[in-house]
N, C-alpha and C positions, 0 to 999 in steps of 0.2 A: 317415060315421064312420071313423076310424084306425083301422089293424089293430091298433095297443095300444091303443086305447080297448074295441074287438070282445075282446081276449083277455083286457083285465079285467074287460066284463061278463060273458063265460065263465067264468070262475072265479067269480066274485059268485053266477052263477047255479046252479053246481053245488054250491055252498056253503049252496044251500039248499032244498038235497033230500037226504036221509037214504038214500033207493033209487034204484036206476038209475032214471035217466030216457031217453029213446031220444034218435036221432039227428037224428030228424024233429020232434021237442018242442023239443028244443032249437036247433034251426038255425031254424023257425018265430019263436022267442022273438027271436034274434038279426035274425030278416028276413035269413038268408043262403041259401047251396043247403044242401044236406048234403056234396057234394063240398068247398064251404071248408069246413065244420065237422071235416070227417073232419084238413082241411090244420093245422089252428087247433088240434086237439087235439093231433095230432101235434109242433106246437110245444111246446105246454106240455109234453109230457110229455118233450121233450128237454133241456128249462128243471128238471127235475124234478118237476114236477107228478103225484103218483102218481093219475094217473086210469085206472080201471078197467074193462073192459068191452071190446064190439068191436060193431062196425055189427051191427044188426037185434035185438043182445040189449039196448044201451043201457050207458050210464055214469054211474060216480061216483067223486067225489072223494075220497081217503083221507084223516083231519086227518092235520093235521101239516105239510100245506105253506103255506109263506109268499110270496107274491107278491114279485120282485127291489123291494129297498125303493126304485126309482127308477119303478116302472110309475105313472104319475099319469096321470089323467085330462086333458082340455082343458081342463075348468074347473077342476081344479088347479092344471094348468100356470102358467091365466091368476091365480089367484089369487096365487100362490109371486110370479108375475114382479112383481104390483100392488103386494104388500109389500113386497118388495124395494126397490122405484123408490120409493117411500114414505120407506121408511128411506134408502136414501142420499142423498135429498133433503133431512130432517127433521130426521137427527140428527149429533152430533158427527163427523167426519174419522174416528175409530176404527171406530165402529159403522157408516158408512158403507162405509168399504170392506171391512169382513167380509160386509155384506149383496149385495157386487157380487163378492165371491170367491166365497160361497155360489151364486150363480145363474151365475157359472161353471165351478164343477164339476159342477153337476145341468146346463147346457147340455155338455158335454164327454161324462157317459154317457148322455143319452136313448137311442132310437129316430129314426131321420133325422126321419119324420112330428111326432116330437113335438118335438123340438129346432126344427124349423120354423114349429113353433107356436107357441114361446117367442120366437124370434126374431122373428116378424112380428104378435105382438101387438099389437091398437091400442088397450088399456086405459096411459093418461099419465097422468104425475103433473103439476101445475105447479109451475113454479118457485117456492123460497121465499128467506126472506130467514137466513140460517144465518152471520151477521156477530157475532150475540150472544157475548158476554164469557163467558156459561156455558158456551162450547162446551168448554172444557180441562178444566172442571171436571167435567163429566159421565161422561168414564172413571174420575174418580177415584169420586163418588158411586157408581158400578154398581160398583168392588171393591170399595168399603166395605159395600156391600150384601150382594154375597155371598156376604164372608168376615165378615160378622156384628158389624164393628165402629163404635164410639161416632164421629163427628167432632165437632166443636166449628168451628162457623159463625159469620161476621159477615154477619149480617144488615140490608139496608137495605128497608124497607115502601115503599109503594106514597105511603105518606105522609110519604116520606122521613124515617124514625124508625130509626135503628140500633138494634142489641141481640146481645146478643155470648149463645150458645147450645152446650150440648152437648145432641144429639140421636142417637137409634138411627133411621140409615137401612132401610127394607125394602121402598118399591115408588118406582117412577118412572112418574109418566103423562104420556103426548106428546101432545099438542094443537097443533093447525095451527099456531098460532105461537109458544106457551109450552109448556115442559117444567115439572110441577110434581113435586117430593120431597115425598115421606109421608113422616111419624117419626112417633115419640115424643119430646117432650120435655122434657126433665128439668125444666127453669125450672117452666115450666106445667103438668105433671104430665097430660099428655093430649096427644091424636093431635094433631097438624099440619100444615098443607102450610103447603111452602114455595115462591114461584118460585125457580127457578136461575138465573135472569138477573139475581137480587137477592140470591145470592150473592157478597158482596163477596171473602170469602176464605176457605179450608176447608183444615182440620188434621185427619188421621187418628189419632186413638188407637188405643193398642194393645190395650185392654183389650176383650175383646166384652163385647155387651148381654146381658143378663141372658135375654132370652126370645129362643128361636129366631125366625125374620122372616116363616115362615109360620106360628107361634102369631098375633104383631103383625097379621099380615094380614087375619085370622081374626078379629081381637075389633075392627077398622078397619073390615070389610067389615060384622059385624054391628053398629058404632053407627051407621056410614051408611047402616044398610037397603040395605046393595049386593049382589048377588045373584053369586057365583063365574062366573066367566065359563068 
């Protein structure tokens, strides 16, 4: 175990005890001596950590402290690093290199141990095929999503059927090799998916939709029997 994996289960663990707990409980829990433990507190508490107490009487944690919002676990780590490499494989040029800036500022402040973690993970994505004609379109679908407003789509089906569409954008789902758009819309008067690869061409209005996009979410997830993630 990492010395930041050891000082976030220390804190986990004083988080949930109400009264002191000794030196010896606790250093037993962790499987260290008490000499680290005595080392491991004295971090935290130079980190801010108001922990209480002193050898033989026992300690606790006072609320109110927040762990540095970068202490992650390994299997955080590995998580953070899996999505990431996900998304910049998966999704449009934009969302890609936000998700390769994001995992280079969280590798920039780790801990050496954890940053080395990050770096030599062996969780891979493979290669996909991200040549699709929706790629340009899908920055524009994610503002129009989140600033709440109408586009008006040309639509080609799967059945090579056009149809010219004004829709309220409000979620995006990514799939191995298709991205599909939730609406509403107006023609048909109910939910829709749409692929964005059959997206022919998309116009932003100015005007927003009438219902906020997590109301739409909300009465989407409960006609699909789909359960909040």
């Amino acid at each position: 175990m990492s010395r930041s994996q050891r000082l976030l289960d220390l804190i986990q663990i004083l988080r949930r005890h109400r009264f002191p707990v000794t030196g010896l409980t606790l250093a037993a829990e962790l499987n260290i001596s008490v000499r680290t433990l005595y080392r491991d507190i004295a971090t935290l508490q130079e980190q801010g950590a108001n922990i209480q107490g002193e050898p033989g009487l026992g300690y606790i944690l006072q609320p109110g402290f927040m762990l540095p919002p970068l202490m992650f676990s390994e299997d955080e780590i590995q998580a953070l690093v899996l999505g990431s490499r996900w998304v910049s494989k998966r999704s449009d040029g934009q969302l890609s290199a936000a998700a390769k800036n994001a995992l280079a500022k969280i590798a920039a402040v780790l801990p050496e141990d954890l940053r080395m973690s990050l770096e030599s993970t062996t969780l891979l994505i493979g290669p996909a095929d991200n040549s699709g004609a929706d790629a340009a379109l899908l920055p524009q679908i994610r503002q129009a999503i989140k600033d709440e407003r109408k586009i008006e789509i040309v639509y080609r089906s799967l059945k090579n059927e056009s149809s010219s569409r004004v829709i309220w954008p409000f979620a995006l789902g990514y799939f191995e090799q298709v991205q599909i758009l939730i609406a509403w819309c107006e023609s048909r008067q109910s939910f829709r998916h749409f692929r964005t690869d059959c997206i022919i061409s998309l116009k932003r209005r100015d005007e927003r939709y009438p219902k906020r996009r997590q109301r739409l979410l909300k009465e989407w997830q409960d006609k699909e029997q789909i359960s909040p993630q």
